[in-house]
N, C-alpha and C positions, 0 to 999 in steps of 0.2 A: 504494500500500500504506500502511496507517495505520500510526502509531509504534507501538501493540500488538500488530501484528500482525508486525512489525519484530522487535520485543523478545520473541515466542513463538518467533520462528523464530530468533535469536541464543541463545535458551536451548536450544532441541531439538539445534543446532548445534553446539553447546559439550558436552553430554551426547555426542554422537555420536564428536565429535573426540577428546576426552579421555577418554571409556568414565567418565566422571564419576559419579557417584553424585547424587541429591536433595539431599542436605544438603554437598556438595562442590559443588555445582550452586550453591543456594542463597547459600554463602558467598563463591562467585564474583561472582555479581550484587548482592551485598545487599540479599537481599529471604529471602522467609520458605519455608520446604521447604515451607509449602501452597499460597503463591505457585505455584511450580513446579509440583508436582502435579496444579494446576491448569490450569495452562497446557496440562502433556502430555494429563491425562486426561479435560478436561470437552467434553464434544461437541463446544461452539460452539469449541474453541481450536485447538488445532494438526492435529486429524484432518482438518479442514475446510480449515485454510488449504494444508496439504500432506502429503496422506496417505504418502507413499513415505519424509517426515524422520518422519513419525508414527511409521511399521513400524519405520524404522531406532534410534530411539531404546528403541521398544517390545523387540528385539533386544538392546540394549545394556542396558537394565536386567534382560533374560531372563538375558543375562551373567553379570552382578553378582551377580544372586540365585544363581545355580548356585554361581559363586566363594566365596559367602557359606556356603553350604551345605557344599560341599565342606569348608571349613575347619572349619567347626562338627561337622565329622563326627570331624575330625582330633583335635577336644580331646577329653580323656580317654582318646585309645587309649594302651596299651601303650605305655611304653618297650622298650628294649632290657632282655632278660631278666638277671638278677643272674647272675654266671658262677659258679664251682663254686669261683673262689678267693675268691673274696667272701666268697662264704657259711662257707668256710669259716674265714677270719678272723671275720666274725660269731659264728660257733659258739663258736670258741676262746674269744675277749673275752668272750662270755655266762658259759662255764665257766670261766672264769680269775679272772673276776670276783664272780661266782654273779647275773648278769643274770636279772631276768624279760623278758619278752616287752616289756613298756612299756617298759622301760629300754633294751633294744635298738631299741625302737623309735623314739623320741624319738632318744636316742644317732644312728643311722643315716637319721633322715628316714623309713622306709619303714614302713609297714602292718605289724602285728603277725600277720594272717593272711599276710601275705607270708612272714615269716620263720619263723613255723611250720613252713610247707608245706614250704620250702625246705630248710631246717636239720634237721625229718624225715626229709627224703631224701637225706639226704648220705650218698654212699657208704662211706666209711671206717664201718667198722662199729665200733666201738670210739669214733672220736667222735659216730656215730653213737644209741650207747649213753648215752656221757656226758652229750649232752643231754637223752635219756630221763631217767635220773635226776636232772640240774636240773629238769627240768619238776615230777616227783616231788617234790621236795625246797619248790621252791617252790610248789609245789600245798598240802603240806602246812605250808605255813610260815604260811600265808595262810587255813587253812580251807577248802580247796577251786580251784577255778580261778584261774588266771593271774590 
């Protein structure tokens, strides 16, 4: 066996073992991610020298890509929903203070259609009310919208 042919098959081996990634690959051997790429996907390289580490690596990057995905799927979902005492503390602070929407917003980190929505629907009808009227109030203070 030739020392390249050596050095494809300690790369394919290393991906397999470790569930390693191209560029974890890469900085294991010190050589370059097309290096590697190379190695696993170009005809004359690892398919030929052994097709069964070929599939098994091809597997392990099928892996990784899923895991990649999966996660990528996970950013920007939903947190956990604002509870009813939150919002209600929001509410108060708004009208205690005469908060617009940006103020509470910035103030609490969260989206201004978030606390809209929210602070609308707060059951307490009477504070309920109070924030209609800040909205009012600051609608009018402003010329028109929030």
């Amino acid at each position: 066996m030739q020392e390249k042919e050596k050095k494809i098959l300690d790369v394919a081996q290393y991906i397999i073992d470790n569930k390693a990634t191209i560029k974890e690959t890469a900085e294991h051997f010190k050589m370059s991610e097309s290096s590697i790429k190379k190695y696993i996907n170009d005809y004359d390289k690892l398919i030929n020298i052994d097709e069964a580490k070929y599939l098994a690596v091809k597997y392990v990057q099928s892996e990784i890509e899923l895991k990649g995905q999966r996660k990528g799927a996970e950013i920007g979902k939903r947190g956990k929903a604002i509870d009813e005492r939150k919002i209600i503390e929001i509410a108060k602070k708004m009208i205690t203070n005469g908060w617009t929407l940006q103020i509470a917003s910035s103030y609490y980190n969260m989206p201004t259609s978030t606390i809209y929505d929210r602070v609308t629907d707060i059951k307490d009808e009477n504070l309920r009310r109070s924030i209609y009227e800040l909205f009012e109030d600051n609608s009018k203070n402003r010329g028109g919208r929030q």
